[in-house]
C-alpha positions in Angstrom: -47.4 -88.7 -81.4 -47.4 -86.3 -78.9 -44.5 -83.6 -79.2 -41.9 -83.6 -76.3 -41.1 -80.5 -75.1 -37.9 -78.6 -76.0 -35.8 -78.0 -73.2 -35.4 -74.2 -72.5 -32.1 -72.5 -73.3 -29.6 -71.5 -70.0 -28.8 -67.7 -70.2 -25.1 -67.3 -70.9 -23.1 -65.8 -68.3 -20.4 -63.8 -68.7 -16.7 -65.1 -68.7 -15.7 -64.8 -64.9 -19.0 -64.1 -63.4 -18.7 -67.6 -60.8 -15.3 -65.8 -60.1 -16.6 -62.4 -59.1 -19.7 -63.9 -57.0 -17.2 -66.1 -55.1 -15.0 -63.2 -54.4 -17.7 -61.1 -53.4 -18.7 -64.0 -50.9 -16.0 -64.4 -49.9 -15.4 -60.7 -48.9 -18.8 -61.1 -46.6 -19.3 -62.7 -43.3 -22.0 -64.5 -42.4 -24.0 -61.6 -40.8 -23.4 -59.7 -43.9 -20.8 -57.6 -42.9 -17.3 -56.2 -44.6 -14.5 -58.2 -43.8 -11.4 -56.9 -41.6 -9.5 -55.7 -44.8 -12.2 -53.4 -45.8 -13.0 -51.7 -42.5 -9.0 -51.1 -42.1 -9.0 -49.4 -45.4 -12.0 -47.1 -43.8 -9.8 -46.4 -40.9 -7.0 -45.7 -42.3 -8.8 -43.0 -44.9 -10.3 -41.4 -41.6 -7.0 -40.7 -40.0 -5.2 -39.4 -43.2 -8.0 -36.8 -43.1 -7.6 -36.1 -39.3 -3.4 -35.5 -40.6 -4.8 -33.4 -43.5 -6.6 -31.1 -41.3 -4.0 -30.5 -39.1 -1.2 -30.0 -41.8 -3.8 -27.2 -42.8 -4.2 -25.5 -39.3 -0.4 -25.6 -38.8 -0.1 -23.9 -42.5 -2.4 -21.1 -40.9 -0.7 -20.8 -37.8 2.5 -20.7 -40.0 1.1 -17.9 -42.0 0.1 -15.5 -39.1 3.3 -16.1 -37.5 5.4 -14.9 -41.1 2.9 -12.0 -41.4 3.3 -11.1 -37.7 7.0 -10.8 -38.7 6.4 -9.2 -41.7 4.3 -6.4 -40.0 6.9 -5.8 -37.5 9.3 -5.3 -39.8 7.2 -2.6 -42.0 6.4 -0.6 -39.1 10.0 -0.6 -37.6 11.2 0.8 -41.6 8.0 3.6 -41.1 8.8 4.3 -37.8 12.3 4.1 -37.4 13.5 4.2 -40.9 10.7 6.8 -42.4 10.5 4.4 -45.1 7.2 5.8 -47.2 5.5 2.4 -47.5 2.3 1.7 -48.2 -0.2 1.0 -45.9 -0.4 -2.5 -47.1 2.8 -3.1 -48.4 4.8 -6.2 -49.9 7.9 -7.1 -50.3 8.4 -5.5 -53.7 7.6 -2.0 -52.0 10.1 -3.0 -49.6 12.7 -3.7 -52.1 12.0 -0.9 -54.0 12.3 1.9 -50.8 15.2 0.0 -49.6 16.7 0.7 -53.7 15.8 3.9 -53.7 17.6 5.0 -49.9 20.3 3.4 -51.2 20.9 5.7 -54.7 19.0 3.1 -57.0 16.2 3.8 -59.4 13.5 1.8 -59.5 11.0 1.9 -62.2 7.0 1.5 -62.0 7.7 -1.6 -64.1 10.4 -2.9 -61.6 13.7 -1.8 -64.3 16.7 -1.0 -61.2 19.3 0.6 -62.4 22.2 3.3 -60.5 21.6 6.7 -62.1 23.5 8.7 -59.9 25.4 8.8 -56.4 23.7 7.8 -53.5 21.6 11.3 -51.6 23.6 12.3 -48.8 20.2 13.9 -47.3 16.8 12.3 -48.7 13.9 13.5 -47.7 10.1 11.5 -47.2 7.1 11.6 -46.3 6.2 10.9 -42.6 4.0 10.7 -39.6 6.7 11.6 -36.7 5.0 11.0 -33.0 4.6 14.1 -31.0 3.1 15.5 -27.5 0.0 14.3 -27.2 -2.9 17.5 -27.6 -4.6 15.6 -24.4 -1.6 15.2 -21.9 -2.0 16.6 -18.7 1.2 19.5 -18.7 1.3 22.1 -15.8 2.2 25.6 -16.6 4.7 24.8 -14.2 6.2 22.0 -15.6 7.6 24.3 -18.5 9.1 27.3 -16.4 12.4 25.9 -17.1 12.1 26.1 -21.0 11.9 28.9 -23.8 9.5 27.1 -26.0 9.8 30.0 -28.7 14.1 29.4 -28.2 13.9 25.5 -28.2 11.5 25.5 -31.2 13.5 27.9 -33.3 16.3 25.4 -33.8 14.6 22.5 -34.5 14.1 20.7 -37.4 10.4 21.2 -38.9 8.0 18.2 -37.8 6.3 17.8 -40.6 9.1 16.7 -43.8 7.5 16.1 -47.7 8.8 14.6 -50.3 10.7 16.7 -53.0 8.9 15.0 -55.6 5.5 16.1 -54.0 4.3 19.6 -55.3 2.6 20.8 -52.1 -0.2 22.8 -54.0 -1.7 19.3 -54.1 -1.8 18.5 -50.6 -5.1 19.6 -48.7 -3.8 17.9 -45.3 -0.4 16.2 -43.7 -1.5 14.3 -41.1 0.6 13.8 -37.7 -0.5 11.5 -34.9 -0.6 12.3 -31.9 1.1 9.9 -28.8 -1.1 9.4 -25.6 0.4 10.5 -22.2 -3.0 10.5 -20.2 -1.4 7.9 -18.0 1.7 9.7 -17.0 2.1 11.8 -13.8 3.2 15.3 -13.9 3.8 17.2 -10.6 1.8 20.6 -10.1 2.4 23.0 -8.1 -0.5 25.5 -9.9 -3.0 26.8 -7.7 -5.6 25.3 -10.1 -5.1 22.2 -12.4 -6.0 24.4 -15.7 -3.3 23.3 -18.0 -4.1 19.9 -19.3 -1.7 19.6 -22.7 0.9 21.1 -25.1 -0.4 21.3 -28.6 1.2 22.4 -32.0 -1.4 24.5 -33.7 -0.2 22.8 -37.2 -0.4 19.3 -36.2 -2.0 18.6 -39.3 -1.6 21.5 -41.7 -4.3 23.4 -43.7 -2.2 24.0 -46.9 -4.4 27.0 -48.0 -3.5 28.5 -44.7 -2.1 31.7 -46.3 -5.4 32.8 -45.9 -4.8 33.0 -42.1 -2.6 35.4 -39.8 -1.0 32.8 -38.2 0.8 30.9 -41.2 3.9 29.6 -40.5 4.2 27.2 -43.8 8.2 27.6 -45.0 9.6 28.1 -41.6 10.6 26.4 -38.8 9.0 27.7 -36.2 5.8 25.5 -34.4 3.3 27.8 -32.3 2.5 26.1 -28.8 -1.0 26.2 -27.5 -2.2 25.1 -24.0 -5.4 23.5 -23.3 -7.2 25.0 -20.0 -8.8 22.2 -18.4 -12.8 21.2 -18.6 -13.8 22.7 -15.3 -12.2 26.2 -16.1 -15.9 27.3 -16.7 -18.4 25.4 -14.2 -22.2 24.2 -15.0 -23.6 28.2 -14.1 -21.1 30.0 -17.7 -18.8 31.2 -14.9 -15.4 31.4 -14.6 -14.7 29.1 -11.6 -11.6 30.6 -10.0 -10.2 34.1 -11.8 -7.2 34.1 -10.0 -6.2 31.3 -10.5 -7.0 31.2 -14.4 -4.9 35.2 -14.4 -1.8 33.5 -12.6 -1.9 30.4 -15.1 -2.1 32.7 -17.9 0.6 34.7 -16.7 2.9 31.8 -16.2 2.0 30.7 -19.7 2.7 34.3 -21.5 6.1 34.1 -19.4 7.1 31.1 -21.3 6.2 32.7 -24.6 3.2 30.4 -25.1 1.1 31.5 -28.2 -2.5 30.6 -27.2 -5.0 28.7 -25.5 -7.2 26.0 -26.6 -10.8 26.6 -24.9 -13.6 24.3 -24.8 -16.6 26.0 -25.1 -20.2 23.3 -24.0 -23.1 23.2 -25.5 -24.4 21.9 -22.5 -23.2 24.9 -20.5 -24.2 27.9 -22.5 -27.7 26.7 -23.8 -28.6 24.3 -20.5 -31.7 25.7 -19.4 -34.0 26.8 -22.3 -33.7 26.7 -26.3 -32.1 29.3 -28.0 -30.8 31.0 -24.9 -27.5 31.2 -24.4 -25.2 32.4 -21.7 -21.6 33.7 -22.2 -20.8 35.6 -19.6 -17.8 32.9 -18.1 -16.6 32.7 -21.6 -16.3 36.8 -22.2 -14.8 37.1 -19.1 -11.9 34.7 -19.8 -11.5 35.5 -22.8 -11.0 39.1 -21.8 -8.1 37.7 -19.5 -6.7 35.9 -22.3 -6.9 39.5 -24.2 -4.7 41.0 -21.6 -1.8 38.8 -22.2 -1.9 39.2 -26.5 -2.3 35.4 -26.9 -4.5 33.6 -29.1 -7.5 31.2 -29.0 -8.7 28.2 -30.3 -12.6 27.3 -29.7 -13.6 24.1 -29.3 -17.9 23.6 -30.0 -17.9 20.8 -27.6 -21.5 19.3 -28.9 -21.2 15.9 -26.3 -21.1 15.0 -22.8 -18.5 15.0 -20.8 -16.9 13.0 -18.0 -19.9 9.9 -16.9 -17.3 8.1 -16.3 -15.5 6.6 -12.9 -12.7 8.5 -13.4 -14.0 12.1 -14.4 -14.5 14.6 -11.8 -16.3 17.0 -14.0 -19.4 15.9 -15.4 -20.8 18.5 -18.4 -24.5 16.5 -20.1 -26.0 18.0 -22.5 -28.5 20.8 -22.0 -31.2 20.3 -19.7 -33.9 21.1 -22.7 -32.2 18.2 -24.6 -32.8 15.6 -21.9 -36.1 16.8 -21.1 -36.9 16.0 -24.5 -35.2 12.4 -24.4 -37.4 11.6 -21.3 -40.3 11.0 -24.0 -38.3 10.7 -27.2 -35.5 8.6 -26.1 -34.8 7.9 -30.2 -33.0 11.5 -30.4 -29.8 9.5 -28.6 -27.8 6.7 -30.2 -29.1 3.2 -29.3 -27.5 -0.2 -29.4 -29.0 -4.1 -30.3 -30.1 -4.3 -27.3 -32.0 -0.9 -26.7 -29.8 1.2 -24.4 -29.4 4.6 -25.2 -26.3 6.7 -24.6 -26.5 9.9 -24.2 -23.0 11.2 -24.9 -24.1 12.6 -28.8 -27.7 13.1 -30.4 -28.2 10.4 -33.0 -27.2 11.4 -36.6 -31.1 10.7 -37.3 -32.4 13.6 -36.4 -30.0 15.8 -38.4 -33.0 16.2 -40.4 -35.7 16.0 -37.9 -37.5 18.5 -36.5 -37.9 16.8 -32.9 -35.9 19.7 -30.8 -38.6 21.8 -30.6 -39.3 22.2 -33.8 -36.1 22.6 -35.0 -33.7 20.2 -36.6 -30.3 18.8 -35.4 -27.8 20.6 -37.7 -30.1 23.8 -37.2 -29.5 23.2 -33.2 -25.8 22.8 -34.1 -26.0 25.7 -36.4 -28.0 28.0 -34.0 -25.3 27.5 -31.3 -22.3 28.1 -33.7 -23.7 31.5 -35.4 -24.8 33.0 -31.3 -20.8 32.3 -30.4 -19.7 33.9 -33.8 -22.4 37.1 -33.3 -20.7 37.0 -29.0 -17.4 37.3 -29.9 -17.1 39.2 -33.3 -14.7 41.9 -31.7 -12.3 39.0 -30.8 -12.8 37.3 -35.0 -11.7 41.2 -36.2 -9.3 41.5 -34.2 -7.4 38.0 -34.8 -7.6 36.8 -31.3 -9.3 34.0 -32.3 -7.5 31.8 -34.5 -9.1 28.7 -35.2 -12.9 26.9 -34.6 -12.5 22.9 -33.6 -15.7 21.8 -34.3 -17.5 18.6 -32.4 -18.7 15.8 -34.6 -19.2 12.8 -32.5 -18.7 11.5 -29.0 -15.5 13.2 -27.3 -15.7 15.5 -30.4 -14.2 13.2 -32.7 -15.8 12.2 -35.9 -17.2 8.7 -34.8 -20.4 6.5 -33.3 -20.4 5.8 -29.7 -19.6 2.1 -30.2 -17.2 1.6 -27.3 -18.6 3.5 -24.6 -17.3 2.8 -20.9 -20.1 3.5 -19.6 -21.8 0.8 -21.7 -19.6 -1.6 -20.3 -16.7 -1.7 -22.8 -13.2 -2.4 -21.9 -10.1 -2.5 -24.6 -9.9 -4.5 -26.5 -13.4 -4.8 -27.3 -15.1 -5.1 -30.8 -17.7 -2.4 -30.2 -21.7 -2.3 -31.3 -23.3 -1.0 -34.1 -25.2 2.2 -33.0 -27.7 3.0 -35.4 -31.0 0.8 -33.1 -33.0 4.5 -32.8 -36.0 4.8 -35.2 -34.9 7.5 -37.1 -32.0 5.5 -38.1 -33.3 2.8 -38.8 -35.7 4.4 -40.9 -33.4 5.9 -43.0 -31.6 2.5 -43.4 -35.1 0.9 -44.5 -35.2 3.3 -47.1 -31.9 2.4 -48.5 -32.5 -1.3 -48.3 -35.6 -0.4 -50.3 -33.9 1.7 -52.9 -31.6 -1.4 -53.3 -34.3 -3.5 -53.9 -33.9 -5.9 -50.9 -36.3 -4.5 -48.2 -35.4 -7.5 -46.4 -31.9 -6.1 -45.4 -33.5 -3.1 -43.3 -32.1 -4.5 -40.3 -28.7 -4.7 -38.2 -26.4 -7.8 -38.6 -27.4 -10.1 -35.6 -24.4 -12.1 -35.1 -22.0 -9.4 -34.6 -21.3 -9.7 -30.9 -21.0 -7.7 -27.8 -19.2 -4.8 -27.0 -16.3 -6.9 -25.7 -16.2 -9.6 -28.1 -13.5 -10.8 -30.2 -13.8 -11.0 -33.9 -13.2 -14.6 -34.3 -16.1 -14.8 -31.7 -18.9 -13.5 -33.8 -20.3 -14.5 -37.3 -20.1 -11.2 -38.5 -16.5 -10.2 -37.9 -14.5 -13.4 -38.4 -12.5 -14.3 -41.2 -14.6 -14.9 -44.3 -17.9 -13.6 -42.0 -20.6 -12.1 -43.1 -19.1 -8.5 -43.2 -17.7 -9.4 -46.5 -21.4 -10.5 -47.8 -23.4 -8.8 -50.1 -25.9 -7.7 -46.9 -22.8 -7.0 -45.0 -20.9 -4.8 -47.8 -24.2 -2.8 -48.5 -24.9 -2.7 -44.3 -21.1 -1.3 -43.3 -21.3 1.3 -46.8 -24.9 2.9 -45.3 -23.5 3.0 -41.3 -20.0 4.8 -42.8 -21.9 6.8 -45.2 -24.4 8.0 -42.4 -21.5 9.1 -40.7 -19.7 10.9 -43.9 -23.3 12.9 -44.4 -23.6 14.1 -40.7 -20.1 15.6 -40.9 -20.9 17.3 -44.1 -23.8 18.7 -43.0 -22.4 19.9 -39.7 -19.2 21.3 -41.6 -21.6 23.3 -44.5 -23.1 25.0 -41.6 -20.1 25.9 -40.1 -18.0 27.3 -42.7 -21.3 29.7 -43.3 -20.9 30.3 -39.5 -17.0 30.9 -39.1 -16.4 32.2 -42.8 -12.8 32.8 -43.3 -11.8 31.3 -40.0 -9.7 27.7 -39.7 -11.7 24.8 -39.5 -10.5 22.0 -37.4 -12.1 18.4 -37.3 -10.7 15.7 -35.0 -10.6 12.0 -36.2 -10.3 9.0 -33.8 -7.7 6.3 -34.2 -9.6 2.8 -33.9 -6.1 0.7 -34.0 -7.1 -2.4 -32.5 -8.2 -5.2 -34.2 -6.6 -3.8 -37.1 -4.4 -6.9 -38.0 -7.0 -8.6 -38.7 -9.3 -9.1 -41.8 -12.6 -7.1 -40.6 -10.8 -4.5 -38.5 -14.2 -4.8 -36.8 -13.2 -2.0 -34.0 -13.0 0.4 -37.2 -16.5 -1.0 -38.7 -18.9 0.0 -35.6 -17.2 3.1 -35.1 -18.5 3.7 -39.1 -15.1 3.3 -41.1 -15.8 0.9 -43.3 -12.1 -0.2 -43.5 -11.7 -3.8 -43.9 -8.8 -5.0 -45.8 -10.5 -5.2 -49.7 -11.4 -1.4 -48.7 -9.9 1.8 -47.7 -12.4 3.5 -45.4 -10.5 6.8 -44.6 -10.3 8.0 -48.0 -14.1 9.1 -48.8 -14.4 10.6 -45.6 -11.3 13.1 -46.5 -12.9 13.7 -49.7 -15.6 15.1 -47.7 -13.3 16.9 -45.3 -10.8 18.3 -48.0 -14.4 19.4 -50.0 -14.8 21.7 -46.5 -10.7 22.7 -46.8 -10.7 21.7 -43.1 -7.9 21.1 -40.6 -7.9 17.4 -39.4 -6.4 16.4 -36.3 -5.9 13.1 -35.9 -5.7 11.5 -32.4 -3.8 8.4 -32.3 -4.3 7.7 -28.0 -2.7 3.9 -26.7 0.7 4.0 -28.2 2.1 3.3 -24.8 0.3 0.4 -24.4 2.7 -2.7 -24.1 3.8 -5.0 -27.2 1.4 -7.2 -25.2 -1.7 -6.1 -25.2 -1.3 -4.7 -28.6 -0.2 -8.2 -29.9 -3.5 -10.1 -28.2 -5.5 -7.4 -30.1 -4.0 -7.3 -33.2 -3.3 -3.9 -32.9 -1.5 -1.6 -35.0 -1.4 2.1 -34.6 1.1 2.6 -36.4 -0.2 1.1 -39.7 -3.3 3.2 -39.4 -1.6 6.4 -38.8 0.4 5.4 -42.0 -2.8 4.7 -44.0 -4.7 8.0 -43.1 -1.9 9.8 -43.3 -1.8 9.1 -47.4 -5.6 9.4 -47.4 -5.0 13.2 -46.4 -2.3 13.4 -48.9 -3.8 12.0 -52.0 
């Protein structure tokens, strides 16, 4: 008989699998798409997203707003209150100066308890605003005062801290207020008188070793700035009556010295290593007459290329002859323009000046003024040397130049395009050990962008990368070595005279994470640093003076509020870098 065959086995299914196939039918349409429930559910995840993201940007908007507020309030206590907050204070410094004006100590570890009755007269540290050292002020204008009667009686400008021992301060820093825009009426036969400046705005605390030291007492000395076109383009003195009557009406008011700007591009225009100072001697000699004192300014940049100047002073002729065929001796931008205002920091070391370096250029001019006027150094009349580090003499890169097209409230360029530069950048990226970072950001803007326009500067940009951190330390340290190098030479040139070194206040922008104005002007400030400090480590190495020039602070709530401006923070901040 022939076997049947067996009938094969059925594989089992699981319990409930005909229950789940005819769901999952059922959940398709004929065309093989989701039913109505399923796409509603895809909907409805979409817009809860859509609600999440705006919760988040009204959070953000939220959070500027309260620290808006809280910035306000900070800088009404420091200004107003002369609170000694921190330049990045919260609430628990708050708390703890409010404690403190109120009789309370407070301990580092927060422990408030009343030790005694509250001070009836507490003293603090403080940056108080003054006359600006740039604001046009006839002669004139101050016939109606005694400035040596009115100064007497006044409280000093400049207050510390009991608990400070002022052996360890190397600088107080003041700011200075802006009045370039107001009006003054002149009746001078020659506008020579263009600002009122305290010769201890900041003050030199080893200043005993000077004549003019008057630490301990109340008494401020007043010096008057002649104007720019006191001395024209040919080193003479452009009108000698004039400059004799000014003088007079300044010695009348009991005035204690001029400030004088003396050009490089005046005394040294024509041919290297010949200088002419016949203009300055001869005003100087006036100045003589009248027993008041000097202060010398080694103007090293350009001077008034701009629509509103009526002076213009370039650089020596020499200089731009040499630009014609090397134009890398000037600053450069991205884009390749060169401004001529300050020879690039490059070439400090570079003997492209015919055959001679920068800093000996610098040095050369510096040591011929010294050897001119030695009978004025021994006898006194000359009481301090302001020396030039930058564009408008301050110490800074020429990253928001009008002439370039820049308007406030502009970001600024990086100026550091010129070969020799960017040389010296290659070999950094190289010591580093990423060759491929020899190069400028590209995504950081124009010279009137916004931060939160550019890759580079906006929140959580690229500034705050590791190419960013290590490109912003080079640009700010290129700038710290050109002032030590100048400074070296100068103290060899003017040994045992006061230094003075002018610093720029970059305030705008500075509200905001980057402080991009700050970065391509070569302080490498952003919040998670403090850029001002290093550089007074350099400075106070020199025992320099440091003026600090804080111009704008009559510009309206406004403007300062659109850029997220705050020059009153800053002054606050490098104020305690000079102290500590």
């Amino acid at each position: 008989m022939e076997s049947q065959p067996q009938p094969q086995p059925q594989p089992r299914r699981p319990r409930g699998f005909a229950a789940t196939a005819a769901a999952a039918a059922a959940s398709v349409s004929p065309t093989g798409t989701p039913s109505g429930s399923a796409g509603a559910s895809t909907a409805s995840s979409g817009k809860g997203k859509r609600e999440r993201e705006k919760e988040k940007e009204r959070t953000k908007l939220r959070e500027r707003h309260r620290r808006a507020i809280t910035s306000r309030m900070l800088a009404g206590l420091r200004q107003y209150g002369n609170f000694p907050l921190p330049a990045r204070a919260d609430m628990n410094d708050v708390l703890a100066a409010l404690a403190r004006e109120a009789g309370w100590t407070v301990e580092p570890d927060g422990t408030t308890y009343r030790h005694s009755p509250p001070p009836q007269h507490q003293q603090h540290l403080g940056a108080f605003p003054v006359r600006s050292g740039e604001s046009p002020l006839t002669a004139t204008s101050l016939q109606n005062c005694s400035v040596k009667a009115t100064l007497d009686c006044q409280q000093p400008v400049v207050r510390i801290d009991d608990s400070l021992s002022p052996a360890s301060l190397d600088s107080v820093v003041i700011a200075e207020r802006d009045t370039r825009s107001e009006k003054y009426p002149s009746t001078s036969p020659i506008n020579s008188v263009e600002c009122l400046e305290a010769d201890q705005l900041i003050q030199d605390v080893h200043s005993t070793e000077h004549d003019n030291d008057f630490t301990g007492t109340q008494y401020v000395p007043v010096y008057v700035k002649l104007s720019t076109g006191v001395i024209n383009n040919f080193c003479q003195l452009a009108d000698p009556d004039g400059v004799r009557q000014e003088l007079s009406h300044m010695n009348s008011l009991n005035v204690d010295g001029v400030i004088v700007d003396c050009w490089w591009g005046i005394v040294e225009c024509w041919n290297p290593q010949k200088y002419v100072w016949s203009g300055y001697r001869e005003l100087f000699n006036y100045i003589r007459e009248f027993k008041m004192k000097i202060q010398v300014v080694m103007a090293f940049h350009e001077y008034g290329r701009t629509d509103s100047a009526d002076v213009l002073i370039s650089l020596p002729n020499w200089i731009l002859e040499i630009g014609k065929e090397n134009q890398d001796i000037f600053f450069t931008d991205r884009e390749g323009r060169r401004t001529t205002e300050f020879l690039s920091w490059g070439i400090d070391k570079e003997r492209v000046l015919n055959g001679r370096t920068g800093v000996e250029v610098y040095f050369d001019f510096m040591r011929s003024f010294r050897t001119e006027f030695d009978d004025l150094f021994a006898e006194g009349l000359i009481s301090a040397v302001e020396i030039g580090l930058g564009p408008s003499g301050e110490l800074r890169y020429p990253s928001f130049s009008e002439r370039m097209g820049w308007r406030y409230p502009g970001i600024g360029e990086f100026q550091c395009y010129d070969k020799y530069l960017q040389q010296h950048l290659q070999r950094a990226a190289k010591l580093r050990g990423h060759s491929f970072w020899a190069r400028g950001p590209d995504n950081a803007g124009h010279y009137n962008s916004r931060p939160h326009e550019t890759g580079f500067f906006c929140e959580r940009g690229d500034y705050d990368s590791y190419y960013g951190r290590f490109f912003l330390h080079w640009y700010a340290q290129a700038l710290m070595d050109h002032a030590d190098n100048v400074l070296s030479l100068a103290n060899l040139a003017f040994e045992e005279t006061k230094i003075i070194v002018k610093i720029p206040a970059v305030y705008w922008w500075y509200k905001t994470s980057s402080h991009a104005a700050e970065l391509t002007a070569g302080y490498y400030n952003p919040t998670n640093q403090d850029g001002y400090s290093p550089v007074f480590e350099v400075l106070k190495k020199h025992s320099v003076t440091v003026k600090f020039v804080c111009y704008g602070l009559q510009i309206c709530s406004y403007e300062n509020d659109e850029a997220f401006a705050d020059p009153e923070g800053l002054s606050w901040q490098v104020s305690l870098s000079g102290v500590l």
